[in-house]
C-alpha positions as CSV (number, residue, x, y, z in Angstrom):
1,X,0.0,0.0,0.0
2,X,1.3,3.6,-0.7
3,X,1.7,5.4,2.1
4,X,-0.7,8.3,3.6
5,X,1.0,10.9,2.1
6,X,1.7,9.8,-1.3
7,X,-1.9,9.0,-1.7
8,X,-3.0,12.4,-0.2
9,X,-1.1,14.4,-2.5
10,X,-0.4,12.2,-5.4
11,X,-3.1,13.5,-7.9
12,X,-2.3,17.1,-9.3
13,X,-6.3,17.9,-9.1
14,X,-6.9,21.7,-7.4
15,X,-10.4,22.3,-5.6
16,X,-11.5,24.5,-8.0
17,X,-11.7,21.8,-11.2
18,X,-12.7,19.4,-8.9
19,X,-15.5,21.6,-7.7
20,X,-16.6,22.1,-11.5
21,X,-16.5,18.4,-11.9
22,X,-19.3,18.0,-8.8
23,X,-21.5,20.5,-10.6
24,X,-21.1,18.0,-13.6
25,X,-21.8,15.1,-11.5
26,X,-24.4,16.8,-9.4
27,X,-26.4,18.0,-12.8
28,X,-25.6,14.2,-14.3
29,X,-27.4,12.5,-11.0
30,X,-30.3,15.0,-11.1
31,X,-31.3,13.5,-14.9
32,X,-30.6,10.1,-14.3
33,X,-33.4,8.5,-16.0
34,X,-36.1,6.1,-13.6
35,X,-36.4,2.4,-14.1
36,X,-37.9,2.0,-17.3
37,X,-40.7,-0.9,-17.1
38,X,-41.7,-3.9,-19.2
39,X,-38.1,-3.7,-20.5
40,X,-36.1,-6.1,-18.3
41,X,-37.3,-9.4,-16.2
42,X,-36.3,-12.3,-14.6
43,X,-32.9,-13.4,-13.3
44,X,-29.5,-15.0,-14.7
45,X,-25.8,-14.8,-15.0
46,X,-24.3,-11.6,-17.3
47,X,-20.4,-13.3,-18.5
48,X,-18.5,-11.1,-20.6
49,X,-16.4,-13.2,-23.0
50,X,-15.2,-12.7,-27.0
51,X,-11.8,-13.7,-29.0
52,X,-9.3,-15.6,-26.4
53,X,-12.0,-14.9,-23.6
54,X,-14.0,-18.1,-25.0
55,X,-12.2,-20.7,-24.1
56,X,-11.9,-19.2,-20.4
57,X,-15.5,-18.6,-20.4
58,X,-16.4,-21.9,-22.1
59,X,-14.2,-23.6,-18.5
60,X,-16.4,-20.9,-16.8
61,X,-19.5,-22.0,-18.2
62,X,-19.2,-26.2,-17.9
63,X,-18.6,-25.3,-14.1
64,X,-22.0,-23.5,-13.9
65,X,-24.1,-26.6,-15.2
66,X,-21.5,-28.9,-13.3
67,X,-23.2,-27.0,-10.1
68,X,-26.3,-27.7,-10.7
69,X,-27.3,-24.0,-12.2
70,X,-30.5,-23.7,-13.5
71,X,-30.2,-20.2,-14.3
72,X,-30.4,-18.9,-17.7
73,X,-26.8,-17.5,-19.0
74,X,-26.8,-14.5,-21.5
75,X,-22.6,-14.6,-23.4
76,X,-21.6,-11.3,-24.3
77,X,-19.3,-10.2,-27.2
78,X,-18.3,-7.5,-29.1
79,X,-19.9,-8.5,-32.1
80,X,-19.8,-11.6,-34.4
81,X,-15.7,-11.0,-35.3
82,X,-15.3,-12.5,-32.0
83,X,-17.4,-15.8,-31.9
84,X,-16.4,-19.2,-32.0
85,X,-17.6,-21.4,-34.7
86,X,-20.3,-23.5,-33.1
87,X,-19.6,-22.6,-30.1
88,X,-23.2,-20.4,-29.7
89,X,-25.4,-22.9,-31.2
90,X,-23.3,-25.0,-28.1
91,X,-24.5,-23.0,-25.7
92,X,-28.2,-23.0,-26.7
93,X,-28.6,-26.1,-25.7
94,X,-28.2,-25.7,-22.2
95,X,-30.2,-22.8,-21.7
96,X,-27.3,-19.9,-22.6
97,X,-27.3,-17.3,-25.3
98,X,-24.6,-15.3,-26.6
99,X,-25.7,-11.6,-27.3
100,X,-23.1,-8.9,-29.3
101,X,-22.9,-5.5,-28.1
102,X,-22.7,-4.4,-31.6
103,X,-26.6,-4.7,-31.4
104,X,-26.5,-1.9,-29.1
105,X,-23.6,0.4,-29.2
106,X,-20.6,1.3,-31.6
107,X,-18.5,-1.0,-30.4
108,X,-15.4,0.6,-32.4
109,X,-15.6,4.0,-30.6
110,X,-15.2,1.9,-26.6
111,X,-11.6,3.3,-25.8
112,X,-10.7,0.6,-23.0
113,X,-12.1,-3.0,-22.4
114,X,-12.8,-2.3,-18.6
115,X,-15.8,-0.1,-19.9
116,X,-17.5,-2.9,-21.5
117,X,-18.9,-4.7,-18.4
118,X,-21.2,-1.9,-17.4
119,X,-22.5,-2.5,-20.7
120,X,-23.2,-6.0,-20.8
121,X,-25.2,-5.1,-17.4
122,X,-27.0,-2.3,-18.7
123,X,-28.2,-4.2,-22.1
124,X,-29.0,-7.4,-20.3
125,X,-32.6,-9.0,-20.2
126,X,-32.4,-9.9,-16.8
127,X,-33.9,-7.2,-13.9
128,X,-31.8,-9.3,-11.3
129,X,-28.4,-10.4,-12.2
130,X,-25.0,-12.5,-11.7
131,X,-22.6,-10.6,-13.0
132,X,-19.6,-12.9,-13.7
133,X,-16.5,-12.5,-15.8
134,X,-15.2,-14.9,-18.1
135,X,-12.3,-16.6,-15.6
136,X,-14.7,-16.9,-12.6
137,X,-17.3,-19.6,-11.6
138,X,-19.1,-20.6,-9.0
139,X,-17.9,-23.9,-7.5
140,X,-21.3,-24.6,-5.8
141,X,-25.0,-23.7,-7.4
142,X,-25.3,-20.0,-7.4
143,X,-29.0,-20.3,-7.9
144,X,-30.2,-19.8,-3.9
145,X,-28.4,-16.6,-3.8
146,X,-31.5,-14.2,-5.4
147,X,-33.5,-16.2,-2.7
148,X,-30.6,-14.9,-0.1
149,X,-32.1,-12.6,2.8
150,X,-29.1,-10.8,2.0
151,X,-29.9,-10.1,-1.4
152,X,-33.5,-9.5,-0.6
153,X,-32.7,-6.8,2.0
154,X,-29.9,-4.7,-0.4
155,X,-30.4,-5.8,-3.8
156,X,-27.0,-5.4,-4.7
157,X,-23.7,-7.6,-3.6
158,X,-20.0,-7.0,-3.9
159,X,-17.1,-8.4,-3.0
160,X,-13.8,-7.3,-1.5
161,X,-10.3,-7.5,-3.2
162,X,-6.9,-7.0,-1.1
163,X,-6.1,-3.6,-0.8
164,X,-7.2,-0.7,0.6
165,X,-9.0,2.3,-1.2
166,X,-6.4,4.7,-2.6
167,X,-8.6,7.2,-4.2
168,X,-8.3,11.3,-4.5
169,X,-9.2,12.9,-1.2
170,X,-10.8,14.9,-3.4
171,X,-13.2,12.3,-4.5
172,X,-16.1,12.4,-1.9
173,X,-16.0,16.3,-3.1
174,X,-16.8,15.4,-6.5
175,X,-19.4,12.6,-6.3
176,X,-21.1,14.8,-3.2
177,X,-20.5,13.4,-0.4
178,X,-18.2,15.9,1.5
179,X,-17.1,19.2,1.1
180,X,-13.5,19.9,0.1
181,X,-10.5,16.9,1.1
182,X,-11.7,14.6,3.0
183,X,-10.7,11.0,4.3
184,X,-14.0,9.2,3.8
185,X,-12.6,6.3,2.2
186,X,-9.6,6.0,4.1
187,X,-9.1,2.2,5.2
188,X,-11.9,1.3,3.5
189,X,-11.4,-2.1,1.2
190,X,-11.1,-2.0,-2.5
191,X,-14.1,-4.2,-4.7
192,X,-13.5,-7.1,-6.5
193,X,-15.9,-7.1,-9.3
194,X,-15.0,-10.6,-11.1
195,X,-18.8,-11.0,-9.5
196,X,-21.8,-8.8,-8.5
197,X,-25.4,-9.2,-8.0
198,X,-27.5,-6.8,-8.6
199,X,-31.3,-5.6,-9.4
200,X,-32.0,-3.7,-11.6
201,X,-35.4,-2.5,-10.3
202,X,-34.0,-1.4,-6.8
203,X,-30.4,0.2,-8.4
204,X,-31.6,1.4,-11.4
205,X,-30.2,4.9,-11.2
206,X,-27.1,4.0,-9.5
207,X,-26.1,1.3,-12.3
208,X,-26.6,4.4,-14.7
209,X,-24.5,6.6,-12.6
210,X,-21.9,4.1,-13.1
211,X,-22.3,4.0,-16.6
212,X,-20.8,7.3,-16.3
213,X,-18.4,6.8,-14.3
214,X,-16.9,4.3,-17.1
215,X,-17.9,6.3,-19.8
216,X,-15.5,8.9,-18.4
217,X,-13.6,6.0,-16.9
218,X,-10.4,6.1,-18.6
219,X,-9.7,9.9,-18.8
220,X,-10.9,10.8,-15.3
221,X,-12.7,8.4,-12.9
222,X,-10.7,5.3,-12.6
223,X,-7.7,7.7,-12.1
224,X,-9.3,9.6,-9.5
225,X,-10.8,6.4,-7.6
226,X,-7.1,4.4,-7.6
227,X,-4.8,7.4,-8.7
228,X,-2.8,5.0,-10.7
229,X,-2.1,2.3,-8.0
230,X,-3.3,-1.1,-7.7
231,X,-7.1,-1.7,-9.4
232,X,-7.4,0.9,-12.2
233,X,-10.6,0.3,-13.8
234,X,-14.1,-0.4,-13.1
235,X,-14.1,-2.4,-10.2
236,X,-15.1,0.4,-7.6
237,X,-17.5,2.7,-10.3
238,X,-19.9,0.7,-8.7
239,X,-19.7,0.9,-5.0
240,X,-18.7,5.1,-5.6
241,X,-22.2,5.0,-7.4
242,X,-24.2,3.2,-4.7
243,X,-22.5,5.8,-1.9
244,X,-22.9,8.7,-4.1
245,X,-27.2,7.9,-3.9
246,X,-27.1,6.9,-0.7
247,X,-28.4,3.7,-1.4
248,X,-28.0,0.0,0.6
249,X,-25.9,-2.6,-0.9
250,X,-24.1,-5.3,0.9
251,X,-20.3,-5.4,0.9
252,X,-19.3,-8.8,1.8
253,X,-17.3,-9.1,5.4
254,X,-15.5,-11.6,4.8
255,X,-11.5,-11.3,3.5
256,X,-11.0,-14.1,0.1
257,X,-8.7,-16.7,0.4
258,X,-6.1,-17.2,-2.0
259,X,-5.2,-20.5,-4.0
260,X,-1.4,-20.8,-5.0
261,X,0.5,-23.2,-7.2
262,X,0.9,-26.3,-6.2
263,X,4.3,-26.3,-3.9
264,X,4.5,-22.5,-3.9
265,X,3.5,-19.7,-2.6
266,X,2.5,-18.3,-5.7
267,X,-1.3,-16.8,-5.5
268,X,-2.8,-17.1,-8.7
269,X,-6.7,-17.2,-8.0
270,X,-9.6,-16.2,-5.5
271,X,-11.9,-17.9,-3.7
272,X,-14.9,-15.7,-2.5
273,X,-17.5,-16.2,0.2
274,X,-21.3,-17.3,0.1
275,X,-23.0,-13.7,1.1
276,X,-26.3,-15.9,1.8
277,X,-24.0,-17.1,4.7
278,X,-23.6,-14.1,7.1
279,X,-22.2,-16.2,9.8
280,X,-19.2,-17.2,8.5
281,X,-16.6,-17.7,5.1
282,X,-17.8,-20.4,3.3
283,X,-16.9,-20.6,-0.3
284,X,-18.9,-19.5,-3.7
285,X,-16.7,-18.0,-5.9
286,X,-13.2,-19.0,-7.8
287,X,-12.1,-16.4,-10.0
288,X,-9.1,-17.6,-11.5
289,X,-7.4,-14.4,-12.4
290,X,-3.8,-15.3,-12.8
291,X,-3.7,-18.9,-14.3
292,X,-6.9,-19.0,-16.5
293,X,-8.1,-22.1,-17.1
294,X,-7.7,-22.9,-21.0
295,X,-7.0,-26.4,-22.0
296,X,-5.6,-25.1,-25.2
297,X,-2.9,-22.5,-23.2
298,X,-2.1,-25.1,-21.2
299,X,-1.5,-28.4,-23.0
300,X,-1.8,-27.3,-26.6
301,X,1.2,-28.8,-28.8
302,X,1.7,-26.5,-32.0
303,X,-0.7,-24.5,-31.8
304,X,0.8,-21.3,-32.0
305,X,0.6,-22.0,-35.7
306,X,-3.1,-22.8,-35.5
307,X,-4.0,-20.4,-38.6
308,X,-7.5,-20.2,-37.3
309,X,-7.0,-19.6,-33.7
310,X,-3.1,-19.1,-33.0
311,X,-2.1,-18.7,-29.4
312,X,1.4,-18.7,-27.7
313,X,3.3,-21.8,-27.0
314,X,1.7,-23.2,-24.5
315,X,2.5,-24.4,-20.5
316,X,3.3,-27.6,-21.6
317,X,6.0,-26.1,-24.4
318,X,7.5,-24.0,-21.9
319,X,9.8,-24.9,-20.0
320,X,9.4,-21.5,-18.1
321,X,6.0,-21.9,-16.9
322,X,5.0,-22.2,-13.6
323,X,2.7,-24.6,-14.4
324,X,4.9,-26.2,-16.8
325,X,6.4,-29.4,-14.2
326,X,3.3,-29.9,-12.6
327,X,1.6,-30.8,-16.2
328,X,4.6,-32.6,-17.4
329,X,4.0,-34.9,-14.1
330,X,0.3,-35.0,-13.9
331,X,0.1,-33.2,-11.2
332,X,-2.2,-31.3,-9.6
333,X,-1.9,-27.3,-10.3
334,X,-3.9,-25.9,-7.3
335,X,-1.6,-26.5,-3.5
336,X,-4.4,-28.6,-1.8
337,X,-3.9,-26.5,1.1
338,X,-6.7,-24.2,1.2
339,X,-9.1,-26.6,-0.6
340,X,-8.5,-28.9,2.4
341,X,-8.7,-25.6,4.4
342,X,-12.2,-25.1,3.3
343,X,-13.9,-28.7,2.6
344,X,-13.8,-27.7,-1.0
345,X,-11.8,-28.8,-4.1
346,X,-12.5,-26.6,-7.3
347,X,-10.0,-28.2,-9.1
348,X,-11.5,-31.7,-10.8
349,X,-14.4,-29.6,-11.7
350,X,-12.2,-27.1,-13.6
351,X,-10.8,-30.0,-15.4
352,X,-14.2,-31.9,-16.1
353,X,-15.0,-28.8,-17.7
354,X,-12.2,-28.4,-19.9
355,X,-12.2,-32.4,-20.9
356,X,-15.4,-31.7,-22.1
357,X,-14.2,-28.6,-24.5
358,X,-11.6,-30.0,-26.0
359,X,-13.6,-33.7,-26.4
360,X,-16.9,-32.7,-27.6
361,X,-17.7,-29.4,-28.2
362,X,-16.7,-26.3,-30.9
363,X,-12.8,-27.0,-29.9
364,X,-12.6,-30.8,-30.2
365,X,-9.0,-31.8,-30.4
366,X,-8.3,-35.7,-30.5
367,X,-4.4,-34.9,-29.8
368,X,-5.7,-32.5,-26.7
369,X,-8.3,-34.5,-25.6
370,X,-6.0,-37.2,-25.2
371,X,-3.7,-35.4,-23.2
372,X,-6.3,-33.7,-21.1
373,X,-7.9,-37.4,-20.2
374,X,-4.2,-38.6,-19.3
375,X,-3.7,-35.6,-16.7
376,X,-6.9,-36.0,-15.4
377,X,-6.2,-39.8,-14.5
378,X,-2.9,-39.8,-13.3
379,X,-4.0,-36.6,-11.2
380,X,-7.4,-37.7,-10.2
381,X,-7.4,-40.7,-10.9
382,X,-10.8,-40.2,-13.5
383,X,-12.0,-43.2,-15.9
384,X,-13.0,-42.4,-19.2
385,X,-15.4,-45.0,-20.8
386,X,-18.3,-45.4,-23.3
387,X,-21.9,-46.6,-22.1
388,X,-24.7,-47.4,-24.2
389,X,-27.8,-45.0,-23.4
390,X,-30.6,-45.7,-25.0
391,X,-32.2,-47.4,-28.4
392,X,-33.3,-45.1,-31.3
393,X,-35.2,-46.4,-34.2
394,X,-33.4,-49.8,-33.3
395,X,-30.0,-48.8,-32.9
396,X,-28.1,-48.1,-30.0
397,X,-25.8,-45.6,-29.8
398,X,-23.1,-44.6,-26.9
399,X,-22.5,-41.8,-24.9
400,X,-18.7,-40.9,-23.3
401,X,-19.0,-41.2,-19.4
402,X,-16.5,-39.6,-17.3
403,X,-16.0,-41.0,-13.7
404,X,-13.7,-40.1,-11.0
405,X,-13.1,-43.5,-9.2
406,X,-10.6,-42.0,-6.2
407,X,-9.2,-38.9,-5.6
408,X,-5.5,-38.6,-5.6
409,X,-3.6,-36.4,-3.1
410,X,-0.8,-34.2,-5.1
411,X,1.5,-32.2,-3.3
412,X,0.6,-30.1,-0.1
C-alpha cells in the first residue's frame, strides 16, 4: 500500500476543477433516468467473453451446469468478429445465449475493455443479475443466492479485493459526499468485481450513474478512484455509485482466500464467500485471475501455428512456466492447502470442464483430448469410458462417461 501521504497528494487535481467536476456530477445524477418498465425481467448470470476470452468462459460455463445451475446465462461479445464457430449454437442447448454488443452500441468507438462490463449489465434482459466475468465460476449452485435474505434486504452484492481504497481525497468532493479533502474512504477495502449481483429495479439509477463513471472512466474516474495504483478500472465505479445515492448494498465481510500453485506460494486465483451465509466464510466463488483455465494454453502442442486460432506456445512447451512441471508430471496445479482448508476442491471440476471442450464441443482436439484425459487420471485418478444409453429407431448408440473413481492427493 502507498503510504498516507503519497496518496494524499499524489493526484495534481486543485479544488477549484474538482468543484466544476461536482456541478457536472451533481447536474448528471439530477437526470438520471427512472427504471424503465416492461423492459427487463427475470434473473441470470451476465459473462462477458469474446476472442481468447471463449475458451476461459467456455471452462467458466461447464462449471456452472457442473453445479447444478439452472439459471439462464446470457454470453456477451463485441460482435460476431469475436465468436467461435459452433460454439453459440453449443450453448443454446443448455439454456445460454450469446448476445453482441454491436446490437446496441458502436462498439469501435469503446476506448478501453474495462468499460464494457457496465455495458453487458446495462443491455442485459435480466432485472436481477449474476454478474460474472469470463475466468470466474461458482464452485457450488449460485442459484439460492437471489433467494438470499441478504440479497432481498440490499439488492446489490460486492465483493472485497486485497487492498485498501487509494482514491483522491478529493473524490467524496466530486461525487457529493463531503465538502473539500476529505478522508472518507480512508481504510476502506477496495471491490473485486469478477462477480456482482445486482437488481436492476432497486439500483436502477445507481447502475446508470456508473455507466458514467466508465464512460468517463479512462480519462478521469478510474484515475481519481485508484490514482494509478493497484485496481485501475471499473471495479469500484460501482460501489462510488451506490455511496454517491445513498443507497443499501451489501459489501461482503468476509477477506477471500487465496489459492497458490501447487508447492509454492505463488497466488494465482480467488476464492470468494457465500454472502447468503452471514455467519461465517464459506466458499462461492473461484475467479481464476492469474492462471486462467484454457486447456488449449495449457496443453496445446503447436498451436501457435493454429492459422485459425493461433495462441502462444503453450505451459506444456514452456519450460518456463510455472505450471509447466506440474503438467509434465500429472500433477495437480492448485496446492491442496486451502481446498483442504475449506472442505472444497474446485479443481476436478475445472478440469471436467475443460475435458469436455476440447472432447466434444466447438474445440474438439483428438491430440488435446487425449492429453487432457491422461492428466486427469494420473492426477485424479478419473476413468473415461463409453456406455450405451438408449435405443433409437433400433440402434443403440453410446455416450462418453467420465468417472472419478478416487481422488489422488498431489502435493501439499
Amino acid at each position: 500500500m502507498p503510504s498516507e501521504e503519497l496518496i494524499n497528494n499524489y493526484t495534481d487535481l486543485s479544488l477549484e476543477d474538482a468543484s466544476l467536476s461536482r456541478e457536472n456530477h451533481a447536474k448528471v445524477v439530477k437526470a438520471l433516468p427512472a427504471y424503465p418498465k416492461r423492459t427487463f425481467s427475470g434473473r441470470g448470470i451476465i459473462m462477458l467473453a469474446g476472442g481468447r476470452y471463449n475458451l476461459y468462459a467456455a471452462t467458466a460455463l461447464g462449471v456452472i451446469r457442473e453445479t447444478g445451475s439452472k439459471l439462464p446465462v446470457e454470453v456477451w461479445m463485441n460482435d460476431t468478429s469475436e465468436e467461435k464457430g459452433g460454439f453459440c449454437d453449443e450453448l443454446a442447448k443448455d439454456g445460454m445465449v450469446c448476445k453482441r454488443l454491436s446490437d446496441y452500441v458502436d462498439v469501435t468507438k469503446v476506448t478501453n475493455g474495462y468499460q464494457l462490463k457496465i455495458m453487458t449489465m446495462m443491455f442485459s434482459s435480466f432485472q436481477k443479475f449474476l454478474f460474472l466475468d469470463a475466468d470466474n465460476q461458482p464452485i457450488k449452485n449460485p442459484d439460492t443466492i437471489f433467494d438470499s435474505k441478504t440479497f432481498k434486504d440490499n439488492g446489490a452484492i460486492l465483493w472485497p479485493d486485497y487492498w485498501d481504497h487509494t482514491g483522491s481525497p478529493l473524490l467524496p468532493h466530486v461525487v457529493g459526499l463531503e465538502e473539500g479533502r476529505s478522508e472518507l474512504w480512508r481504510g476502506n477495502r477496495t471491490v473485486e468485481s469478477g462477480q456482482i449481483v445486482w437488481d436492476k429495479k432497486r439500483h436502477w439509477k445507481s447502475l446508470c450513474l456508473a455507466a458514467y463513471y466508465n464512460y468517463y472512466g479512462p480519462n478521469y474516474f478510474y484515475t481519481l478512484i485508484t490514482q494509478g495504483f493497484a485496481g485501475w478500472g471499473d471495479k469500484d465505479t460501482f460501489p462510488l455509485a451506490l455511496r454517491a445515492l445513498k443507497e443499501d448494498y451489501y459489501m461482503v465481510p468476509f477477506g477471500l482466500n487465496t489459492m497458490f500453485i501447487n508447492g509454492t506460494t505463488t497466488g494465482v486465483a480467488m476464492m470468494q464467500a457465500d454472502p447468503a451465509n452471514q455467519t461465517g466464510y464459506q466458499p462461492l466463488f473461484l475467479h481464476t485471475n492469474i492462471i486462467k483455465w484454457n486447456p488449449r494454453e495449457f496443453m496445446c502442442i503447436g498451436c501457435a501455428s493454429d492459422d485459425e486460432d493461433p495462441i502462444p506456445a503453450s505451459d506444456i512447451e514452456r519450460k518456463g512456466s510455472s505450471i509447466h512441471a506440474l503438467l509434465m508430471d500429472h500433477t495437480r496445479i492448485y496446492s491442496k492447502a486451502v481446498p483442504d482448508k475449506l472442505g472444497v476442491d474446485p479443481e476436478p471440476l475445472l478440469w471436467r470442464s475443460m475435458e469436455h471442450n476440447v472432447c466434444r464441443s466447438a474445440w474438439a482436439n483428438k491430440d488435446l483430448c487425449g492429453r487432457v484425459r491422461e492428466h486427469m487420471a494420473d492426477a485424479f485418478g478419473y476413468e473415461f469410458r463409453k456406455r450405451p444409453v438408449s435405443r433409437v429407431f433400433g440402434k443403440g448408440y453410446e455416450v462418453e462417461e467420465v468417472c472419478m473413481t478416487n481422488t489422488k492427493p498431489s502435493g501439499p
